[in-house]
N, C-alpha and C positions, 0 to 999 in steps of 0.2 A: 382564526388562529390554529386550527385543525391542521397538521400537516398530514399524518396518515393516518388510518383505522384500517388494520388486517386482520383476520382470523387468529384471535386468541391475542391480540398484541393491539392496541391504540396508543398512538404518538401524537402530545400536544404539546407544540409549542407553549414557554413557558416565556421566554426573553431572547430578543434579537438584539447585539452590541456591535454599532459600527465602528469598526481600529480606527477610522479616520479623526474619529473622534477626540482619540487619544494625543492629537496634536504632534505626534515625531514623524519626518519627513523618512519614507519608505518603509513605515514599520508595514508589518503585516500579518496574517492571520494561519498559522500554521499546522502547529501541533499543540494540543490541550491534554494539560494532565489535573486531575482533581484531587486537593488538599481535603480529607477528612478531618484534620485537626484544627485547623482554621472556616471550613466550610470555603473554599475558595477555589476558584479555576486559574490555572497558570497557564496564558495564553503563547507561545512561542511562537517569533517570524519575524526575522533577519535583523531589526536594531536592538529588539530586547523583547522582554516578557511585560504583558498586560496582567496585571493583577484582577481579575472581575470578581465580585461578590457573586455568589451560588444563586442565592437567594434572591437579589435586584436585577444583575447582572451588569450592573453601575462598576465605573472604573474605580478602585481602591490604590493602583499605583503603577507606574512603569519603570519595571528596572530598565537600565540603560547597560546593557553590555558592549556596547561597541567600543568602550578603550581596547576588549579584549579578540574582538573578530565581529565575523556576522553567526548568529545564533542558530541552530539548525535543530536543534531538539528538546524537551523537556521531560523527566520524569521528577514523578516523587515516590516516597514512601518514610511514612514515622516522621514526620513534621521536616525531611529534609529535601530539596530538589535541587537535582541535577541539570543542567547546562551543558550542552553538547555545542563545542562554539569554533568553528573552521579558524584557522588565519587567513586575517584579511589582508596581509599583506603578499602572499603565496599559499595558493591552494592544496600544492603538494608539500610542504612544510607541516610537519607537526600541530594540530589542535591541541585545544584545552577541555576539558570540564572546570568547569566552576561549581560548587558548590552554596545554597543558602537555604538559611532557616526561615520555614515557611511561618511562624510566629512573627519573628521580628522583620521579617523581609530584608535581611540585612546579610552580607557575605560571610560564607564560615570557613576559615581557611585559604590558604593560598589556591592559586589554579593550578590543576595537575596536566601535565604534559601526556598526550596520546597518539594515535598515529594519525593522519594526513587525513585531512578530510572527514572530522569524527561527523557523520550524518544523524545517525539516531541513538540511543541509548536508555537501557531498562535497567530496572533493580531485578535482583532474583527472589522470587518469593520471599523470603526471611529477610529482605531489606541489608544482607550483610555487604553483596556484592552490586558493581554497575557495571552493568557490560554496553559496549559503546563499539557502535559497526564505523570502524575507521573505512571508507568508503577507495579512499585514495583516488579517487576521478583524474586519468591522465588531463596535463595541460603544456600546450605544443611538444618536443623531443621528450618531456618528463611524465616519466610513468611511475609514479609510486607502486609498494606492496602493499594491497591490502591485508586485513585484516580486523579482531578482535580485542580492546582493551578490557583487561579484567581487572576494576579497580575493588581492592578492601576498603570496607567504607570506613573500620575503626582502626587502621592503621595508614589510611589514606599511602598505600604503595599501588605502584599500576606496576603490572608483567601486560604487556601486547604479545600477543601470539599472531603473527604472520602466515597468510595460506603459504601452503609448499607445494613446486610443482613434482614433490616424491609423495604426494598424498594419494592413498587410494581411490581412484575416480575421476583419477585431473583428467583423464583422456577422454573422458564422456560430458565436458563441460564443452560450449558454444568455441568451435575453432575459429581464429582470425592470423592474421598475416604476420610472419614474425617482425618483420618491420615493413615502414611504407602502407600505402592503403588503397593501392591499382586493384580493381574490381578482378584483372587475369592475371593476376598472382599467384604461382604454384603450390607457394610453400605455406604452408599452415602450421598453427600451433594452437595450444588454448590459451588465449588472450586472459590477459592480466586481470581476476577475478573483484570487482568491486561491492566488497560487504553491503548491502540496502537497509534491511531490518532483522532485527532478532527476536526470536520465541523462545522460553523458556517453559522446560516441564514443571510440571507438579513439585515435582519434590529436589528439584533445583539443582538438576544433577547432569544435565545434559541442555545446550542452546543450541536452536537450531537457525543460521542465517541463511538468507536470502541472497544471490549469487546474482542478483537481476539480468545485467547483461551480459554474462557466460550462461544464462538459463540453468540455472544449478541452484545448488542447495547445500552446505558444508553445516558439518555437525560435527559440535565441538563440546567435549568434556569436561565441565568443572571442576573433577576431581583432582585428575591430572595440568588439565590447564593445558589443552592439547587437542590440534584439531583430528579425529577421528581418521575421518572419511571426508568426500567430496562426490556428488550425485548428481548425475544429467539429469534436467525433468522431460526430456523428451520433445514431441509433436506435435502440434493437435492438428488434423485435417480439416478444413472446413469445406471438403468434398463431401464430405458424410452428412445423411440426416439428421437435424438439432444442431449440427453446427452452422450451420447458414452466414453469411455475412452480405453488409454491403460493403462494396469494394472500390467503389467511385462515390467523387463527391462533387463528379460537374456533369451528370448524366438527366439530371433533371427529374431524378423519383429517388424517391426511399423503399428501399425493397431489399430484404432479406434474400439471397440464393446460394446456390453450392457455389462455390469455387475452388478453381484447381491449383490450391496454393494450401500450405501447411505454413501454420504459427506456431514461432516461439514462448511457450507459457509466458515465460520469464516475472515473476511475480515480484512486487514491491513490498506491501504491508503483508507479513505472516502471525498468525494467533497460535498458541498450544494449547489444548482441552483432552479430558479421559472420557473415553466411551467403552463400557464392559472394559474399564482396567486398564485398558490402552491410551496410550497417545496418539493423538492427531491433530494433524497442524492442518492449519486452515488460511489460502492462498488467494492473494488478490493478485491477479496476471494481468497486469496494465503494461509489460512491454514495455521496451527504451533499448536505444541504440547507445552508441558509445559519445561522451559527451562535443568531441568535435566532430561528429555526422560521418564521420568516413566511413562508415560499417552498412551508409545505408543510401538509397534511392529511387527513382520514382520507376515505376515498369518498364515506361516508354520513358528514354532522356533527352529525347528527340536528336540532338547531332553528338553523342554518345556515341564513342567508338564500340559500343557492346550495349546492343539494348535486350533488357531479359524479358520482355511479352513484345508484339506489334505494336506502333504507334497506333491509337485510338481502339483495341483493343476492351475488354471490359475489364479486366488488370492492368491496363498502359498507366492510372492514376495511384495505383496502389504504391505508399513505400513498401517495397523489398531489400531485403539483407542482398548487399552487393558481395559478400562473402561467399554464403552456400548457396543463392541461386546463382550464380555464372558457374556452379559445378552441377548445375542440373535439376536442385531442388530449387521452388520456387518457397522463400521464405518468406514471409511476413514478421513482424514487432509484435508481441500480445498475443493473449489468448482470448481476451476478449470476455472476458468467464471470473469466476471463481473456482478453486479447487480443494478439497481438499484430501491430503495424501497422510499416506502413513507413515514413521519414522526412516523408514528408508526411501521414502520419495516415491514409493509405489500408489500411483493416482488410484481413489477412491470412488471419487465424486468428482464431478466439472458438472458445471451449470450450464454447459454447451451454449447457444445464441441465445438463452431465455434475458439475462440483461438489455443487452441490444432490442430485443422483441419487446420487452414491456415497457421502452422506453418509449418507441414507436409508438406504440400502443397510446400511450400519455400524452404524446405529443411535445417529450422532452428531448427527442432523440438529434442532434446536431449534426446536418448531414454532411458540414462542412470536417466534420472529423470521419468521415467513413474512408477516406482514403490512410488512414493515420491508425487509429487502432481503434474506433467507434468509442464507447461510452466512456474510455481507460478506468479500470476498475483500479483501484490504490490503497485506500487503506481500510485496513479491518480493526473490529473490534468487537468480544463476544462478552455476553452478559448472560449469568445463571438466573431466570424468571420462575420462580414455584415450581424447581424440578425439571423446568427445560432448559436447553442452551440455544441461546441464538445469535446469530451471525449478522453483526452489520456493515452494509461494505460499500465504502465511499463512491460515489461515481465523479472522476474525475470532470470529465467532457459530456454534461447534460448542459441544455437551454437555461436550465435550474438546478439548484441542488439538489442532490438526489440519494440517497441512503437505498441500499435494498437488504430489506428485512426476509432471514432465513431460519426457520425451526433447525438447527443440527444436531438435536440431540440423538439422535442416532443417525450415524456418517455415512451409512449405506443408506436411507428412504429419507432423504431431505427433501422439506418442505418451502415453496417461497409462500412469503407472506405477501407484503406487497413495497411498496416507493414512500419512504420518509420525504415530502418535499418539501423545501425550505424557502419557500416565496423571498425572494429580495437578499437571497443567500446563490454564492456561484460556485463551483470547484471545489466541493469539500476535500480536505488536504489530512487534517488529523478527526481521529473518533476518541470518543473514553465515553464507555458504560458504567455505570456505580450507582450503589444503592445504599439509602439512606433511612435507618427504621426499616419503615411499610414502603417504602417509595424509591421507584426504577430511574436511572436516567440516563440521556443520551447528550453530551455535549459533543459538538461539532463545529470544528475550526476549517472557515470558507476564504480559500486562498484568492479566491478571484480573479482575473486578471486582467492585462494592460493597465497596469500601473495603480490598479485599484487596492484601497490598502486592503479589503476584504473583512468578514461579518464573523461571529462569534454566536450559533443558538444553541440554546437550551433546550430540549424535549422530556418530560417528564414522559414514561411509558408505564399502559396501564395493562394489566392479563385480563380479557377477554373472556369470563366464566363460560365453558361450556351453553347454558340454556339464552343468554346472549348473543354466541357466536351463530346460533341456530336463529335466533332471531331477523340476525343483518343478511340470512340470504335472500330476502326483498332487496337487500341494495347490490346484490352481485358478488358480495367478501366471499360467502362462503363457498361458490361457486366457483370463483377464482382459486381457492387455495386449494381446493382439488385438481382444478384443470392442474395448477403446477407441481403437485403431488407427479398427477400422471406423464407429465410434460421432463419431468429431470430425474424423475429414476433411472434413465437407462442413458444417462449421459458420461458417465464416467469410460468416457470412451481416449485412445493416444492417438 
């Protein structure tokens, strides 16, 4: 039952719950938010929400949301949860939240209308407000605006704020074509920015979303109700040392090396935390193209009237951005990494190839993904353990589930711990850390895939007293989490 033991941190499975169980045809395994008031996990994924008990992790009830769309997110706070629920009848039409009482499991209030594609959605600290990333995913000629719904929870009104292309920083976001999608297309612009996840500071005063496929980052003002700014996140070379990648996935080895291509961070799950007073937000760069593939393709496209490496080249396998490599840059999807930057988007920390390498390492590493973006790092979730903060960050594309545990309590000398691995669990998709009394925990919602409804675990996490951690170096822990000590200090490199 052991799934990980790292310096200063042991993860013990507690309960593994299979959706399939739950008997509804395509539900699945999502995003997980945890009821304090009820002791319960709100399971979200596409037909409705799984009710599991904390404590057995036995099914308690399946709400059914599908009169309303397909389900796409869950939060709670103060005994109520949210519903983030697309229409299923057009994508680019208006979503809903739903609202219900996590006591009675029963709906409170009518569903409130938001913008197009609500993907994910949080409370703000003080439980007043829900902010929900209207995602807007074009589908064929129709391009929604994305955007931010800011709902008041006791006056249940929504104001959406829409990105503007008068905002400062539009022009440093991911350029695409202003219409059409020919790989030698002159004209550029910043393509239609689509909200992914939102972080919220301390004291609830400022949200920062995640721009995933313009690789950006917009920060937006609670006070005002108004987005600020807009922020390129830049490059990452993975010419450089620590950045290594593998870059084919029919070459017959798994092997980490330079190569002469730069990736787009582009990050999906974002967390907010204070170090010395500050914010900093903390970034899973799993990469994605635009939802109908135009923006992207393989090296070599063999009878491709423009092909951007040689056919059988050691990048001929690689997806690249059809957009900025046919002007020169050779782009890739991901960063491959974690990151985390400071309120202005100014990079911190990256974890450079260490993911990818300790996958390897495990024997988790799918090398049928290395032409794609290797392990896609996705989503995060940080938990405060006796004084430290630490980072857990989903691996989308492991053999096995895979969590990678990081000391970040201070954002400049970040620690890896080591791989939460979830045997008979695949594609962790959502995290939530929480703690109860004396006791830590990690649920983790496992999406799966091809068609699988996908798995639901528990980890209780235990702190690793100093004269212990000294102990486990006969088994190699304490060894390792210096090696990585010394291994990612000096990765916060663009």
């Amino acid at each position: 039952m052991t799934a990980a033991q790292a310096q200063g941190l042991r993860a013990q499975r507690v309960w593994q719950y299979d959706h399939a169980a739950t008997g509804v045809a395509g539900q699945k395994a999502e995003i997980v938010a945890y009821d304090a008031l009820t002791d319960t996990l709100w399971v979200a994924g596409v037909k409705g929400v799984d009710v599991l008990s904390r404590s057995t992790g036995s099914l308690l009830q399946h709400i059914d949301v599908s009169g309303f769309g397909t389900i796409n997110s869950v939060a709670i706070h103060g005994g109520k949860a949210a519903f983030a629920i697309e229409n299923s009848s057009s994508r680019t039409s208006p979503g809903s939240v739903v609202f219900y009482d996590t006591a009675t499991r029963t709906q409170s209030g009518a569903a409130l209308t938001v913008g197009a594609l609500p993907d994910m959605l949080t409370f703000t600290p003080d439980g007043s407000r829900v902010l929900v990333a209207n995602e807007a995913t074009p589908t064929g000629a129709v391009d929604p605006v994305g955007g931010v719904s800011i709902i008041d929870v006791a006056s249940r009104t929504v104001n959406t704020v829409n990105l503007d292309p008068a905002l400062p920083g539009w022009s440093s976001l991911r350029q695409f074509p202003t219409s059409g999608s020919t790989a030698t297309r002159p004209n550029f612009s910043p393509m239609g920015p689509e909200p992914e996840y939102i972080a919220v500071d301390k004291t609830g005063t400022r949200a920062y979303v995640t721009l995933q496929e313009a690789n950006g980052l917009a920060v937006l003002n609670l006070q005002t109700q108004s987005f600020e700014k807009v922020v390129g996140l830049g490059l990452k070379d993975f010419s450089l040392p620590g950045n290594a990648i593998d870059p084919n996935d029919q070459d017959g080895r798994i092997e980490l090396r330079s190569a002469n291509v730069k990736g787009l961070y582009q990050p999906d799950g974002i967390a907010a935390y204070e170090a010395g007073g500050k914010t900093f937000l903390v970034m899973a760069n799993e990469g994605d193209s635009r939802e109908d593939g135009t923006d992207e393709r393989r090296g070599s496209a063999g009878n491709a009237s423009v092909e951007l490496v040689p056919e059988g080249s050691e990048l001929s396998r690689l997806t690249l951005s059809n957009v900025e490599s046919v002007r020169g840059d050779l782009l890739t999807f991901g960063g491959r990494s974690f990151s985390i930057r400071d309120t202005n988007g100014q990079l911190v920390y990256d974890s450079g190839n260490l993911l990818d390498a300790e996958a390897i390492a495990r024997g988790l590493y799918d090398d049928g993904r290395s032409d794609n973006k290797g392990v896609e790092p996705e989503g995060v979730t940080l938990l405060d353990i006796e004084g430290r903060t630490f980072a857990f960050i989903g691996l989308e594309r492991t053999t096995t589930s895979a969590v990678a545990v990081f000391d970040i309590t201070d954002p400049t000398q970040v620690s890896f711990l080591d791989f939460i691995v979830g045997q008979g669990d695949l594609a962790p998709e959502g995290l939530s850390g929480f703690k109860i009394g004396p006791n830590y925990y990690l649920a983790v919602a496992n999406e799966a895939v091809d068609g699988v409804a996908g798995t639901t675990s528990l980890f209780q996490l235990s702190p690793v007293p100093e004269p212990s951690t000294y102990a486990l170096m006969a088994g190699g822990l304490l060894a390792l989490g210096a090696f990585a000590r010394r291994r990612t200090l000096d990765t916060a490199r663009t």
